[in-house]
Backbone bond lengths (Angstrom), bond angles and torsions (degrees), N, CA, C in turn:
res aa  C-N    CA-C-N  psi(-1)  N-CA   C-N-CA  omega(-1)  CA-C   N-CA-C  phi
1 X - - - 1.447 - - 1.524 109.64 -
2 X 1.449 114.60 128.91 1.398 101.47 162.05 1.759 112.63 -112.63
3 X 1.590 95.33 131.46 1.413 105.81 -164.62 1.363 114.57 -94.09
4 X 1.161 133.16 130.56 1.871 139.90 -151.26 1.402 94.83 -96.36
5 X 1.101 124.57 134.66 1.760 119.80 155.01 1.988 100.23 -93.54
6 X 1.340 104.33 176.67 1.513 102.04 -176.32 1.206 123.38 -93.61
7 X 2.119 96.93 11.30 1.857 77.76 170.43 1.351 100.66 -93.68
8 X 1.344 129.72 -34.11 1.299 140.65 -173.33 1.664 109.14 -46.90
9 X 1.852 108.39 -41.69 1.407 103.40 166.47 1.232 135.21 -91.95
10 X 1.607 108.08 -5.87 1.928 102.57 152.65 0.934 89.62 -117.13
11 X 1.503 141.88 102.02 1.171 169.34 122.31 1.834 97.54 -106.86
12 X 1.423 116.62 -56.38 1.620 130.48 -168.53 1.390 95.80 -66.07
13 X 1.275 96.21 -80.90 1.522 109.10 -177.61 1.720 112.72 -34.68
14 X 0.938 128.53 -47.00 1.656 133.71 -167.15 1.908 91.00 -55.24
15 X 1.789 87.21 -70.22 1.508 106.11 -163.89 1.669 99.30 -50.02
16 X 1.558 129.92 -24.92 1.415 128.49 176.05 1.325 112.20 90.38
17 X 1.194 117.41 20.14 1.477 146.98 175.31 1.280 115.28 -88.18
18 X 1.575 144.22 -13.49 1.349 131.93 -166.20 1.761 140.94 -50.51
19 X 1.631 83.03 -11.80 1.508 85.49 170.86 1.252 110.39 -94.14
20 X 1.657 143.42 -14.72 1.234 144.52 138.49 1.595 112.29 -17.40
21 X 1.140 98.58 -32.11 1.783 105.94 -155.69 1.942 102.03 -103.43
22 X 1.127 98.75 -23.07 1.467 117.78 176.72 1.746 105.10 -84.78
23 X 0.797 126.55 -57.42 1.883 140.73 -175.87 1.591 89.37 -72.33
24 X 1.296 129.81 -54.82 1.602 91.79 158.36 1.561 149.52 -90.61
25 X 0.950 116.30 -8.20 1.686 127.20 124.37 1.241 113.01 -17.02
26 X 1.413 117.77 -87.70 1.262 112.97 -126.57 1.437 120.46 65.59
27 X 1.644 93.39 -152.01 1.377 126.87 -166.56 1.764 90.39 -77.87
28 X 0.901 114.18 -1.93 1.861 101.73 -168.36 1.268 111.00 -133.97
29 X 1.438 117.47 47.60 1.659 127.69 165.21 1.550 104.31 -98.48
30 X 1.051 133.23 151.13 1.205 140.54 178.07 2.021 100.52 -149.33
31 X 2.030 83.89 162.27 1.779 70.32 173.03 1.730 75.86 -151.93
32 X 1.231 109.62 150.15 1.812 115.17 153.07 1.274 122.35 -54.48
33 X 1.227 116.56 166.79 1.186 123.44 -161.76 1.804 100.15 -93.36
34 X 1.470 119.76 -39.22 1.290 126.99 152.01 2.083 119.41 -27.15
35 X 1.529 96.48 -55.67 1.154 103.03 -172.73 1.537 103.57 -87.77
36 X 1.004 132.51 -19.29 1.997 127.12 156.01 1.365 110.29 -48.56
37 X 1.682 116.33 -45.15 1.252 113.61 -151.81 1.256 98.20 -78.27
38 X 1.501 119.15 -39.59 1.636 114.17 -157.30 1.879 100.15 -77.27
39 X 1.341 107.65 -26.69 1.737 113.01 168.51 1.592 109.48 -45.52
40 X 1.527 89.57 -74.22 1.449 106.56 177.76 1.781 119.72 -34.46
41 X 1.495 108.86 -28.72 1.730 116.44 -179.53 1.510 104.43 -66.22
42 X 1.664 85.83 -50.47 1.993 97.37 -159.61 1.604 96.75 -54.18
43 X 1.434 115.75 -39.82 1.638 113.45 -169.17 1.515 92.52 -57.82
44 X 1.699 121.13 -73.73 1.268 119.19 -178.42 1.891 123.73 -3.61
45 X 1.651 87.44 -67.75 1.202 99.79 -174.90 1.743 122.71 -79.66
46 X 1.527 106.19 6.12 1.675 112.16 179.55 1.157 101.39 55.90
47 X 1.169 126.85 48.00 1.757 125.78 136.16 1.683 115.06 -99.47
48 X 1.362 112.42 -19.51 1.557 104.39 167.05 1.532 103.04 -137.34
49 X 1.270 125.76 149.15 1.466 128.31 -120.77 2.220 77.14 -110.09
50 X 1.125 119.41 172.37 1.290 111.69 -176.47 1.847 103.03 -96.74
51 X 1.358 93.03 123.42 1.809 107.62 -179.76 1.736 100.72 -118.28
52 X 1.559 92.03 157.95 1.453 115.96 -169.12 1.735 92.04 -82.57
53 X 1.096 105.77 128.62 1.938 115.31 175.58 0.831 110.98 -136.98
54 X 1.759 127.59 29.46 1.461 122.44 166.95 1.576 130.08 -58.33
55 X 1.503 100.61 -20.19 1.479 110.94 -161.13 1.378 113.36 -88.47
56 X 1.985 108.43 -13.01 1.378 113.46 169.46 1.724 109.59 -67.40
57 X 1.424 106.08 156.02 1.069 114.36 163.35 1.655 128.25 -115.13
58 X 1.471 119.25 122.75 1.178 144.26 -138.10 1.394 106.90 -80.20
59 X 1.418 136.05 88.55 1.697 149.57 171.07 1.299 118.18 -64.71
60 X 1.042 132.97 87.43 1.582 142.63 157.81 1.364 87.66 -53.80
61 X 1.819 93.74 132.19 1.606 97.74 159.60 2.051 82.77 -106.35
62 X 1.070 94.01 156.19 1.610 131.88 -174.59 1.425 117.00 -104.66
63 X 1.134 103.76 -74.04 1.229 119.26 -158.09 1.811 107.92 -73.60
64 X 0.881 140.81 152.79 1.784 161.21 151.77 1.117 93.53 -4.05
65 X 1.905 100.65 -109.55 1.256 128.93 150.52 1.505 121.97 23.49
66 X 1.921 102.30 -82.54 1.601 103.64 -176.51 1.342 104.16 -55.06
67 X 1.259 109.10 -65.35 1.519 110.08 -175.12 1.491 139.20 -23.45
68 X 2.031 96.34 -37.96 1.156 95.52 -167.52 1.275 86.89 -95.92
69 X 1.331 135.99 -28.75 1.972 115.77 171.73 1.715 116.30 -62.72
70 X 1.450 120.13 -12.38 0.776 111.55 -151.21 2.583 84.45 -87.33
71 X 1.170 75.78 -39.70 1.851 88.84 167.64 1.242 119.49 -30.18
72 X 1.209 100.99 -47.61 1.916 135.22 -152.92 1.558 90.58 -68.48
73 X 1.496 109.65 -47.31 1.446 111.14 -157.16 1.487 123.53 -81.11
């Protein structure tokens, strides 16, 4: 799996590139559900324009641990 953080995916999206970002993916991009939500804000707030992200695949972090590094970051 390669897993996206959200600058890497409005980085694409901004530049208007996202299927660049999809064709290298593939089938094995994923993003957390952390990193949907904070995407999902920027759209809210019209700093990143609304893009199709069906093709990501959706990472529950689970565990403590991830969670709490995932905080950190």
């Amino acid at each position: 799996m390669i897993l996206i953080d959200t600058t890497v995916l409005s980085n694409f999206v901004l530049a208007r590139v996202p299927l660049l970002l999809q064709e290298f993916c593939g089938s094995q991009g994923g993003v957390t559900q952390q990193v949907l939500a904070e995407f999902e804000r920027g759209v809210r707030q019209a700093v990143l324009p609304a893009t199709a992200l069906s093709w990501l695949t959706r990472v529950q972090l689970r565990h403590a641990p991830d969670q709490a590094l995932f905080s950190k970051l």
